[in-house]
N, C-alpha and C positions, 0 to 999 in steps of 0.2 A: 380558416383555422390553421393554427401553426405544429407543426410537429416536433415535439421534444426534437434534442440529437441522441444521440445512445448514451445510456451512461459508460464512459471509460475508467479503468480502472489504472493505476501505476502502479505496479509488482518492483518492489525491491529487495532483490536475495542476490547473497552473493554465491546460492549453492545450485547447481544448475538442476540438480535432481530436484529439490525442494522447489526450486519457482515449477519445474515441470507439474511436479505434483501437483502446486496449488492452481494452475494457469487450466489445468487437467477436471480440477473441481469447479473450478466459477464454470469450464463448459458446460459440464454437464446439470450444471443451475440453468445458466442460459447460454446456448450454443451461440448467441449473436452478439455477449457480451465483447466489445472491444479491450483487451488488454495490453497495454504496453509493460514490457521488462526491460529494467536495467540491474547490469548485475553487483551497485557499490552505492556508497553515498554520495561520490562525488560527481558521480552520473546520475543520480537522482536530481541536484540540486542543478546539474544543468539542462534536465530537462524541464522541467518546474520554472525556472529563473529562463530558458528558451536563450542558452549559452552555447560556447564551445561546439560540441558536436552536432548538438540541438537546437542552432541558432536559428535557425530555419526552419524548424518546426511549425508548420502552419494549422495544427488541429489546438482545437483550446485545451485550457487545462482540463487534469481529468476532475472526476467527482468524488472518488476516495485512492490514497493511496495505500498502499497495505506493504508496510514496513518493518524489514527485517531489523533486528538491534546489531547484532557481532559480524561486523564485515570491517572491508579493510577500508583503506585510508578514511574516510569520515563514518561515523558510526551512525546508528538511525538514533540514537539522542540526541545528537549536533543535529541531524534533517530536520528533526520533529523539531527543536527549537529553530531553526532559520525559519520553518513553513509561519511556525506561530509568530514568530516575530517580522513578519511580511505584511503589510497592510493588503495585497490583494489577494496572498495565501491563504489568511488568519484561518478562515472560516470552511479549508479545506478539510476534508474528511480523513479522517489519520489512523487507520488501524493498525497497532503493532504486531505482526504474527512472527513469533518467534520461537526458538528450542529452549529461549529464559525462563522457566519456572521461578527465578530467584526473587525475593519480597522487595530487593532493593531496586530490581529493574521495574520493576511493575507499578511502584511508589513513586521512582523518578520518571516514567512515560505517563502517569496520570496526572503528575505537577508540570509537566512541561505540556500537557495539553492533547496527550490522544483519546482520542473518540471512546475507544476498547481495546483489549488487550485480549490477545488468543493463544495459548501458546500449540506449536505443532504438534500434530498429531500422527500417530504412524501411520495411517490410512487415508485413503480417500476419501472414503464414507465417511469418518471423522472429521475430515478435515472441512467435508459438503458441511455438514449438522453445524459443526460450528462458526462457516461464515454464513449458512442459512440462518444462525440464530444473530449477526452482526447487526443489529439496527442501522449501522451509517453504511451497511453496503444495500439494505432494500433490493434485494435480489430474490429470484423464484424461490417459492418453498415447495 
């Protein structure tokens, strides 16, 4: 019999309180949940693409990435299009969690291909309920 691997996740914020926060909720979903943080787009895509400072990266991709929009140099629109336009990406799991409430962010991350869309919450307990209610994270309820 073969053992899954863990599912990982890729946190990208570029706010250090907020990745805390949310890195704080997947634990206490699942304490053995592996999480990797980068804190930009441009460090997302090189770890994804297994570039630059991540060239060496020997763990596989993860299983969903949970992607912030408003960060500096590449935004999570440009990530979430490269992921989707990547033949071995496509099919990654993309959630946007972000402080965007706006109808035009939420309309261009559904057209360019993410999974769901969350926006932050001021708590933890909030922030637990809403990636516990994520279907592309499949994580403890």
């Amino acid at each position: 019999m073969t053992i899954a691997p863990p599912k990982r996740i890729l946190l990208v914020d570029d706010d250090p309180v907020g990745a805390e926060l949310t890195v704080a909720a997947l634990h206490m979903l699942d304490p053995d949940l592996p999480v990797a943080v980068v804190a930009d787009g441009e460090e997302a895509l090189d770890y994804l693409f297994r570039r630059g400072s991540h060239a060496g990266r020997e763990d596989g991709r993860p299983a969903v990435v949970l992607l912030d929009l408003k960060m500096p140099k590449i935004d999570g629109h440009e990530v979430l299009r490269q992921i989707r336009g990547s033949g071995p990406l496509r099919d990654l799991g993309v959630v946007v969690l972000t402080s965007s409430d706006q109808t035009a962010d939420r309309e261009l991350s559904r057209r360019l291909g993410c999974d769901d869309y969350l926006v932050k919450p001021t708590s933890v307990l909030e922030l637990m309920d809403g990636l516990r209610r994520c279907a592309t994270l499949r994580i403890a309820s």
